[in-house]
N, C-alpha and C positions, 0 to 999 in steps of 0.2 A: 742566487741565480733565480731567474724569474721560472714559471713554468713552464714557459712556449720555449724556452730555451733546454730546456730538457727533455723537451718533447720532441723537440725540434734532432736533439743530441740523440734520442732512443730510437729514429727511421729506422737504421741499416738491420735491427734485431726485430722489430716489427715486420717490415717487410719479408723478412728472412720465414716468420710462420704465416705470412700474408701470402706468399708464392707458393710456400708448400700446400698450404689449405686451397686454393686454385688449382693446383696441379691434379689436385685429387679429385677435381668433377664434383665439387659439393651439390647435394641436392637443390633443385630452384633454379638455378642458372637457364640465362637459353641455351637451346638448343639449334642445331645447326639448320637454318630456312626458317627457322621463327621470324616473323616480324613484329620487333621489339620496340618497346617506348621506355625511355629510359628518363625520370624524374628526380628533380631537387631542388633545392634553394639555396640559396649564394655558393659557399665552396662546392658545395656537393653537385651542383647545377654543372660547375667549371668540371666536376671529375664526370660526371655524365655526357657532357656532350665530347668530349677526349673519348670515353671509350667508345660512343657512338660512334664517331669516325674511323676506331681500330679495329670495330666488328664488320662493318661494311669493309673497310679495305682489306681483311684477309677473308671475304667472300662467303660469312655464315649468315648474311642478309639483313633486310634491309632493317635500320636501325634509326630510333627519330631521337634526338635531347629536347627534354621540354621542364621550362620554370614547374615546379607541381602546380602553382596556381592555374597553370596555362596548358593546361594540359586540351586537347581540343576532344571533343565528340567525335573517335574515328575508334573502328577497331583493330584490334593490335592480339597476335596470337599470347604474347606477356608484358606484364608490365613490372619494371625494376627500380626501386625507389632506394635512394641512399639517406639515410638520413641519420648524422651523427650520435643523436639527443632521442630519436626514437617520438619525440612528441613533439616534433613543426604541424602544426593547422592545417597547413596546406597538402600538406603528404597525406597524412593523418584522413582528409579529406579525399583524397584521389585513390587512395585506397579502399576507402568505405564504400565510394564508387563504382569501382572496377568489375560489380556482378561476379557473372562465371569467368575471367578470365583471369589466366593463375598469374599470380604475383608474390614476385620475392624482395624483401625488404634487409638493404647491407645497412646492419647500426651497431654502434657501439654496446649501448645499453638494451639487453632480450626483455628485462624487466619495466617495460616501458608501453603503453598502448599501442606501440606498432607487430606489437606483437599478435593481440589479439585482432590487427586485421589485414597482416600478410599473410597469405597462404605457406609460404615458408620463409623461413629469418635468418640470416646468416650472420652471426654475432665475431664484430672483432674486437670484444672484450680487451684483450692485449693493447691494443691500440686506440682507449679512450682515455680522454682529455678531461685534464682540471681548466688548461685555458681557455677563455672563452675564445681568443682568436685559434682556429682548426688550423692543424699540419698534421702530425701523424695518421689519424682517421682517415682521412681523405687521400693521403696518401697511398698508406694499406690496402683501404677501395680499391683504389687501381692498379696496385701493385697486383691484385687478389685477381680482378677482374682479367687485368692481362695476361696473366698466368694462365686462368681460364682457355682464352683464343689461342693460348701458344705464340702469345708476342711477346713475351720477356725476355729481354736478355738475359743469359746464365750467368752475368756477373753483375746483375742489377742491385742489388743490398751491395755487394763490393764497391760500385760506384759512388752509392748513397755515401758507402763512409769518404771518400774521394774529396765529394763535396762539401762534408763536415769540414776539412781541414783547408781546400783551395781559398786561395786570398779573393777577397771580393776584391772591385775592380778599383784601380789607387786613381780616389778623391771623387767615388760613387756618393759618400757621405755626405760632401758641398755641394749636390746636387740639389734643384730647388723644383726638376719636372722628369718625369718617370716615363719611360714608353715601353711597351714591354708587345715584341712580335714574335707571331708564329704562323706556324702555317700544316693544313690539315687537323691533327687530332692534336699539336701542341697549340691551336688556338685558343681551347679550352684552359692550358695549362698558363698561357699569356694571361689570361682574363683573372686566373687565380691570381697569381704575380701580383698582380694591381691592385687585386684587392687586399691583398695581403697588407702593400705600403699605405692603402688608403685606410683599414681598420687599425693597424698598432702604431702608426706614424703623423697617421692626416697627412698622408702627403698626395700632392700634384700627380698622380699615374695614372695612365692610357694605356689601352691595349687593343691589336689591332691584327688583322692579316696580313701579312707582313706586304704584301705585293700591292694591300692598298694601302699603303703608310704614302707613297709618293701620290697618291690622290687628295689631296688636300692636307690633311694631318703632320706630315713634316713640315708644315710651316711652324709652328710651334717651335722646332730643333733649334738650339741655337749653343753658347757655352756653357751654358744650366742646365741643359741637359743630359741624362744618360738615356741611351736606348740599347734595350736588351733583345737579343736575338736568338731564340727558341726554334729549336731542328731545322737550320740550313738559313738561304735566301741570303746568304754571305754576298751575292753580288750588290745589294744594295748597300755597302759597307762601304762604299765611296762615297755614294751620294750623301750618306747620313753624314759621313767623316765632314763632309763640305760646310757644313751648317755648321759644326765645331763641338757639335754635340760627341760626350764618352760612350764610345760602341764595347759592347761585350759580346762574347759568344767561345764556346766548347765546347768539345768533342765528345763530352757527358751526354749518355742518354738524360732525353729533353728532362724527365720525369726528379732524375737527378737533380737537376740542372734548377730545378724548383725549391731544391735545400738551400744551395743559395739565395736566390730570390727571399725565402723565407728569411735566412740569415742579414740579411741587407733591412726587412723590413724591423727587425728586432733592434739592429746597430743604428735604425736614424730613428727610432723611435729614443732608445737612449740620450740619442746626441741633442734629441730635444726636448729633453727631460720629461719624457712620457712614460706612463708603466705601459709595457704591451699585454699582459695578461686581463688590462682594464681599459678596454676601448670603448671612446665615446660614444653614448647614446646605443650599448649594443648588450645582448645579453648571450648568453649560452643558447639559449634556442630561445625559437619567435611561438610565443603559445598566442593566439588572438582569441578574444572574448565574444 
């Protein structure tokens, strides 16, 4: 068994200390009317701007997602940086930055230079990775994170296992193009998706708001297609149906609903005799020189 496959398998019991350690207000977090900047790179960027849309929508203010590279010249009461590996350049860099304004850094690894330049570090130890391709970490994040706002569903790990076992979607595999919609704080969670098929599989996936997939982008849909549907927008399930593209969607919270996706990026990696713990041209963190 590969490792993303068992990391993949360990969610529901990560998450399980990822919501409890949330629930208990760990120190560093925002606070209610802070205006927050919330930083990352590739997955962790996808779990940032997800929460940024869950803090603003249950009204503890206003909340920006930005790449760390891109972080802009504006002030912000905190800034919150996720970063798996604890040593990406860019973090690493927006942190060194940040002066007086307090910053908490969610990593895997506390023994890592993000330590020495977060003002506080929230360690999910439990939930670090041998693969280079992320799921659990990132996952946890937000699991952690949403706990925090009080957006968790109280059967959120129960789901997670839900998802372990539900069939992916029959003859997702002979797909040759990937589209992966959402809408609000699961746009975030789409953008993961895609990355996910595109680091362990190389494959063909897109990801989009789900209300502008009929702006252009559904031209692409056709019998090669699967398009995945992340928290609602079910009425475009005709249109899509039309194209002859395979539609997916469930009643899983969205976050769930991401084990799949993961699970789907693992099964066409297989099918095309790819290792997914060793994705092309990619390493465990990006250190730039």
């Amino acid at each position: 068994m590969t490792y993303v496959l068992r990391e993949i398998a360990s969610q529901p019991a990560c998450w399980r200390q990822a919501l409890d350690l949330g629930a208990a207000n760990p120190a560093g977090l925002p606070e209610a009317g802070e205006r927050v900047a919330v930083i990352g790179c590739g997955t962790s960027l996808y779990m940032a701007q997800a929460y940024a849309v869950l803090r603003e929508r249950s009204g503890q203010g206003e909340t920006d997602a930005f790449p760390a590279s891109e972080l802009p010249a504006r002030r912000y009461d905190r800034l919150v940086a996720i970063t798996r590996s604890g040593t990406t350049t860019e973090v690493l860099h927006a942190l060194d930055a940040a002066g007086d304004v307090p910053t908490v850094a969610i990593t895997a690894d506390p023994a890592t230079p993000v330590t020495g330049l977060a003002k506080t570090v929230i360690a999910l130890e439990f939930a670090d990775e041998r693969s280079v391709v992320q799921t659990r970490f990132a996952t946890s994040g937000l699991a952690l994170l949403r706990a925090h706002l009080g957006e968790a569903p109280a059967d959120l790990a129960a789901q997670a296992e839900t998802a372990l076992t539900t069939p992916l979607p029959e003859g997702a595999i002979s797909r040759r193009q990937f589209t992966f919609l959402g809408s609000g704080w699961t746009n975030g969670l789409a953008q993961e998706a895609a990355l996910k098929l595109r680091e362990a599989a190389l494959a063909w996936s897109e990801a989009y708001p789900a209300m502008e997939y009929r702006h252009g982008p559904i031209s692409i849909a056709d019998e090669n297609s699967l398009v995945w549907f992340f928290g609602g927008q079910e009425e475009l399930l005709d249109d899509v149906a039309r194209t002859g593209a395979l539609t997916t969607a469930t009643a899983l919270d969205s976050l769930a609903d991401l084990i799949r996706a993961q699970r789907l990026a693992v099964e066409l990696a297989r099918s095309r005799g790819l290792d997914p713990d060793s994705p092309r041209n990619l390493t465990r963190s990006v250190i730039l020189k």
